[in-house]
VMD Tcl script that builds the backbone (N, CA, C; Angstrom):
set m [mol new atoms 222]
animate dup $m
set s [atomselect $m all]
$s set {name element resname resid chain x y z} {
  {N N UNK 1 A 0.813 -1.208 0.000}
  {CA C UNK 1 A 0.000 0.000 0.000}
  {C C UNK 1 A 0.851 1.264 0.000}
  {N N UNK 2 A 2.105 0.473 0.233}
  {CA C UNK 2 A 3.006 2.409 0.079}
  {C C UNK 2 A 3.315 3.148 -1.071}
  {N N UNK 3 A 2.676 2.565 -2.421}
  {CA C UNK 3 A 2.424 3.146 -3.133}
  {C C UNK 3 A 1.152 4.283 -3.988}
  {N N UNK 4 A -0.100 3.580 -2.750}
  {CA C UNK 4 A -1.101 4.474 -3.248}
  {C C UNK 4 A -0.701 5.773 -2.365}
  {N N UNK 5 A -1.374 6.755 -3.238}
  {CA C UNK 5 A -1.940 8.298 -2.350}
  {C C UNK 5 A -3.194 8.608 -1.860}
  {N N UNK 6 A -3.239 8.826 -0.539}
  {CA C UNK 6 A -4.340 9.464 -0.523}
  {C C UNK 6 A -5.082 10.440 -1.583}
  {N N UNK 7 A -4.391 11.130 -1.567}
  {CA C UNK 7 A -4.797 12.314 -3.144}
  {C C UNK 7 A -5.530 11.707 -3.795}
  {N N UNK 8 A -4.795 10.549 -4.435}
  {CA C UNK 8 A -5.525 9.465 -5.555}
  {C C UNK 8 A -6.895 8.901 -5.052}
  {N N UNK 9 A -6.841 8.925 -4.137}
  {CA C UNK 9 A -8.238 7.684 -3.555}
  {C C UNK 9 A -9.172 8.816 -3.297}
  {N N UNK 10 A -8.692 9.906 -3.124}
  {CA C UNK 10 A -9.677 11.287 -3.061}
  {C C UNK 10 A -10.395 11.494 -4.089}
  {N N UNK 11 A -9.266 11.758 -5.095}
  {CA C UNK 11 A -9.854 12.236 -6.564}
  {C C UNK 11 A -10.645 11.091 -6.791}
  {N N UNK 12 A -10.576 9.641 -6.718}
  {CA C UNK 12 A -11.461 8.629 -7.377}
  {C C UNK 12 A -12.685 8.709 -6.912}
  {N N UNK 13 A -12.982 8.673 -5.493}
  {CA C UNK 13 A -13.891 8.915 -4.974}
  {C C UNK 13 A -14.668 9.797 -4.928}
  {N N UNK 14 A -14.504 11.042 -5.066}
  {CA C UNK 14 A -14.938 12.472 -5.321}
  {C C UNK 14 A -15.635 11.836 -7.079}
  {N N UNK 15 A -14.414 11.924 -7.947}
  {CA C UNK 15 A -15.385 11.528 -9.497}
  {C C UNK 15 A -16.042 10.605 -9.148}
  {N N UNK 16 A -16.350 9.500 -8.745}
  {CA C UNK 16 A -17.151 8.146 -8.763}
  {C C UNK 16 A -18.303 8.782 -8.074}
  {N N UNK 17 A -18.478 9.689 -7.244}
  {CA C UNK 17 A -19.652 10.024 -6.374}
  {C C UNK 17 A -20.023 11.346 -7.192}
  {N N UNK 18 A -19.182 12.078 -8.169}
  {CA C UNK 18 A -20.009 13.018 -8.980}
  {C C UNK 18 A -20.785 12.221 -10.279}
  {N N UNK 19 A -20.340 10.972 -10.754}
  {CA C UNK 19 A -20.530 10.067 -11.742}
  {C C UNK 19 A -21.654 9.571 -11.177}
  {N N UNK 20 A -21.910 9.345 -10.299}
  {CA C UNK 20 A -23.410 8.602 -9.906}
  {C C UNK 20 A -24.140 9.801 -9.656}
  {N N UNK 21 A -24.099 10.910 -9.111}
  {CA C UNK 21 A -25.136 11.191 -9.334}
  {C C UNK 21 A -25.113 12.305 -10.800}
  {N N UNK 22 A -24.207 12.477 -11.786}
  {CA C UNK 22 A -25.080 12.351 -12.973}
  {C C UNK 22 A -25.602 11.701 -13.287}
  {N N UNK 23 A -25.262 10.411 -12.972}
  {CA C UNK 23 A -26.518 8.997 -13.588}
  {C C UNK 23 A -27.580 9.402 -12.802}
  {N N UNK 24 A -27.511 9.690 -11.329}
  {CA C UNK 24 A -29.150 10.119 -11.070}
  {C C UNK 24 A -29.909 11.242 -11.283}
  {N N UNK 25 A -29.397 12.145 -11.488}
  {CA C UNK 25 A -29.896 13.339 -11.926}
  {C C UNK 25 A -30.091 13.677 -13.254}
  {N N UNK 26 A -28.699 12.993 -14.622}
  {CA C UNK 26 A -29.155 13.064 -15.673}
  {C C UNK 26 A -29.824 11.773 -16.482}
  {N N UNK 27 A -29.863 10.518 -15.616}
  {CA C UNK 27 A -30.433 9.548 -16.117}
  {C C UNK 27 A -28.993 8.516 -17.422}
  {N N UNK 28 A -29.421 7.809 -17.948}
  {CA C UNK 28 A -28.842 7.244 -18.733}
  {C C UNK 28 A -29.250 8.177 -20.665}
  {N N UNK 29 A -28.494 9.387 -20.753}
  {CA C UNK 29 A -28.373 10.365 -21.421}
  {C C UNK 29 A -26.884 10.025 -22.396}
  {N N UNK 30 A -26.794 10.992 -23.545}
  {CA C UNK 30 A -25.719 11.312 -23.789}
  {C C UNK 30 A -24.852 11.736 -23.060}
  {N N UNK 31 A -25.107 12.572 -21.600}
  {CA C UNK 31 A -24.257 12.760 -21.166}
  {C C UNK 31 A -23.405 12.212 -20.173}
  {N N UNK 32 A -24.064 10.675 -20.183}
  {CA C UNK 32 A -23.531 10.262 -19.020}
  {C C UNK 32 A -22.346 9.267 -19.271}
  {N N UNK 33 A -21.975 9.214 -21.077}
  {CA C UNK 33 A -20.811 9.078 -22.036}
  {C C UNK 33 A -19.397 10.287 -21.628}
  {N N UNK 34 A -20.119 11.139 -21.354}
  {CA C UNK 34 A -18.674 12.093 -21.005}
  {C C UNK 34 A -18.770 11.975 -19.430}
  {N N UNK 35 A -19.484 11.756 -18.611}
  {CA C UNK 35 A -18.727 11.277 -17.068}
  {C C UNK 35 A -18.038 10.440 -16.635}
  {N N UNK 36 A -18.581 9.439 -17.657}
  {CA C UNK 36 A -18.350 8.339 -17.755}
  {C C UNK 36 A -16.226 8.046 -18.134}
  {N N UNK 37 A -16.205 8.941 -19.144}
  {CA C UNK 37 A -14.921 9.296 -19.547}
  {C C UNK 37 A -13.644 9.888 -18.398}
  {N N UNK 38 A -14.795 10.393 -18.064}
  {CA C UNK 38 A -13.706 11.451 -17.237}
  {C C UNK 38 A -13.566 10.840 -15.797}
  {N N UNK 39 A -14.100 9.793 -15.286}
  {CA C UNK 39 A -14.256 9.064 -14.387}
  {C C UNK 39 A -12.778 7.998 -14.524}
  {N N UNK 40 A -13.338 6.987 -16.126}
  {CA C UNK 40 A -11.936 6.570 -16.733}
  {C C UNK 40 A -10.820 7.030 -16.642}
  {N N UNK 41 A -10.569 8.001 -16.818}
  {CA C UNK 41 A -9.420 9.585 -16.983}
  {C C UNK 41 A -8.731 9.348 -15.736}
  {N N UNK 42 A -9.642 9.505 -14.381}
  {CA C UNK 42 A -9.372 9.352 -13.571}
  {C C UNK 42 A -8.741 8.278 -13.151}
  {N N UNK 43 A -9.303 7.134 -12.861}
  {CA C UNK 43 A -8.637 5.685 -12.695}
  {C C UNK 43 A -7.474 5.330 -13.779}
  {N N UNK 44 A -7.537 6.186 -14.567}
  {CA C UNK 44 A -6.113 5.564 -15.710}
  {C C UNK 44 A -4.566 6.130 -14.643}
  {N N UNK 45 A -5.305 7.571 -14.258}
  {CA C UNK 45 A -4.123 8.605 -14.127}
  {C C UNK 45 A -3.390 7.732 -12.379}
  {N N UNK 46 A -4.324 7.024 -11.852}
  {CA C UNK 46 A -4.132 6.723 -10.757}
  {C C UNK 46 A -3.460 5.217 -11.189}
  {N N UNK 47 A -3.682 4.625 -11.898}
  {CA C UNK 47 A -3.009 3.160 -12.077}
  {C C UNK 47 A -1.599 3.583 -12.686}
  {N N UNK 48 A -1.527 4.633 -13.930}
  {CA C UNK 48 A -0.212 5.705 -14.259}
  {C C UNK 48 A 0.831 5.741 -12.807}
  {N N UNK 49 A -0.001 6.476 -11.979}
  {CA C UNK 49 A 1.065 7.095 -11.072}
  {C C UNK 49 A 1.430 5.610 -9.924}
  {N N UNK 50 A 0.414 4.503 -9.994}
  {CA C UNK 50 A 1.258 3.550 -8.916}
  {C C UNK 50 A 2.326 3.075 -10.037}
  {N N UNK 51 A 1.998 2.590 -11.358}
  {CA C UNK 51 A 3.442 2.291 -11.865}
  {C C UNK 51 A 4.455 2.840 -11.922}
  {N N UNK 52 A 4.549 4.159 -12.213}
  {CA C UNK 52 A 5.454 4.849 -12.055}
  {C C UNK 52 A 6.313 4.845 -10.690}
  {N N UNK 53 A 5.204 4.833 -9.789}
  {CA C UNK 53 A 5.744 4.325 -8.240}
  {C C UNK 53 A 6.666 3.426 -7.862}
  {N N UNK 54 A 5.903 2.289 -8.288}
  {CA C UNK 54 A 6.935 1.166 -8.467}
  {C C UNK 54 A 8.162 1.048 -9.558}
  {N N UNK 55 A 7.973 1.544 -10.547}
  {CA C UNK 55 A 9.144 1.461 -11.304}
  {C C UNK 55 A 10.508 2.517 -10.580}
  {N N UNK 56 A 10.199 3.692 -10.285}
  {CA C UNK 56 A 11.332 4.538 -9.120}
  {C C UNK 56 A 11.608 3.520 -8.286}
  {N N UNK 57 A 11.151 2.717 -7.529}
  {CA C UNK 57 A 11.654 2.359 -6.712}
  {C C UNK 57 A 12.463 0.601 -6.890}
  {N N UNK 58 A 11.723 0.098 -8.531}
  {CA C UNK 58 A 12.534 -0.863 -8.850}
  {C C UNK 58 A 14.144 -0.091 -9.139}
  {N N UNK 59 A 14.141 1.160 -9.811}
  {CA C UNK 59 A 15.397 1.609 -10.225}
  {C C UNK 59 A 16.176 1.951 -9.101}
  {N N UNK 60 A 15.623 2.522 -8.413}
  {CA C UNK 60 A 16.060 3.018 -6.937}
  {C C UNK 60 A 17.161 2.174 -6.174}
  {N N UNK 61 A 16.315 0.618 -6.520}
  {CA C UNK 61 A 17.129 -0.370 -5.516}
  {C C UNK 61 A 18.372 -0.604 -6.552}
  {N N UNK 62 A 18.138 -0.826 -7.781}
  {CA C UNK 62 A 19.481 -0.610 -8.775}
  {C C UNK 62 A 20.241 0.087 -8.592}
  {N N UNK 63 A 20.075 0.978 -8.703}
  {CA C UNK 63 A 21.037 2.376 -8.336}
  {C C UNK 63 A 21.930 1.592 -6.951}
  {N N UNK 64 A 21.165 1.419 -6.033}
  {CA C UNK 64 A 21.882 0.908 -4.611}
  {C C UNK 64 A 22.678 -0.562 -4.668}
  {N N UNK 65 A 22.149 -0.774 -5.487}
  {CA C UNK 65 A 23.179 -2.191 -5.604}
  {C C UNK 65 A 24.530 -1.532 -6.542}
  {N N UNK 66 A 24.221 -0.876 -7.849}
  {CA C UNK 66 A 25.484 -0.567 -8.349}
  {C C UNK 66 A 25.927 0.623 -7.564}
  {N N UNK 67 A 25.399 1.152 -6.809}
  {CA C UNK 67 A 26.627 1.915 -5.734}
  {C C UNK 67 A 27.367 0.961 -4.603}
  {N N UNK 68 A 26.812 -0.434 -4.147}
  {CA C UNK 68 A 27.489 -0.799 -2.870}
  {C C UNK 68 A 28.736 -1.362 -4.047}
  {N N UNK 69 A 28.524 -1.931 -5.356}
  {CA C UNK 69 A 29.438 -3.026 -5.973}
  {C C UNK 69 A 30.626 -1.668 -6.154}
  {N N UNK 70 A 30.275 -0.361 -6.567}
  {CA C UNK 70 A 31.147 0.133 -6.906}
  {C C UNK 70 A 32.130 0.534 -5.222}
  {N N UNK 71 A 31.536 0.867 -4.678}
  {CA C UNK 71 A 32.123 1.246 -3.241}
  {C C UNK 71 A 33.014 -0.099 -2.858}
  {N N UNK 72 A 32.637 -1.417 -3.316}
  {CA C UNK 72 A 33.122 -2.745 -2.709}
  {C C UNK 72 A 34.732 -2.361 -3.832}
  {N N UNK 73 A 34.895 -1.881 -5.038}
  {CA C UNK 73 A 35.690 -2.189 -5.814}
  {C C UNK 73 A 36.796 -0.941 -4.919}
  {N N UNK 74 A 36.720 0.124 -4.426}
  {CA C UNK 74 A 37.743 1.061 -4.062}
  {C C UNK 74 A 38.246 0.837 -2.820}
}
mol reanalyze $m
mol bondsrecalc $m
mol representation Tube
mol addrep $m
């Protein structure tokens, strides 16, 4: 879990609870194709930023291994 953000679980939640109630207020409309989107938008940008998460910190530990090998060589 030390990769999610709060932030993230904010923003999802906040769109997912403005997304329902356009579905209740505007019904199953054309417009509920663009909440619908931007809801997506949302959950993409949040699955984006845990990979990115994890990939810093796969490199991260790289970095630390080729610094102890180089420190072992001097």
């Amino acid at each position: 879990m030390k990769h999610f953000d709060i932030e993230g679980f904010l923003i999802l939640i906040i769109t997912f609870t403005l997304f329902m109630l356009a579905l209740f207020f505007t019904g199953f409309t054309h417009d509920i194709l663009l909440e619908a989107g931007v809801f997506l938008v949302s959950v993409k940008l949040i699955i984006m930023a845990h990979k990115a998460s994890v990939s810093a910190n796969k490199i991260e530990r790289k970095l630390e291994e080729i610094k102890e090998i180089l420190n072992k060589r001097k």
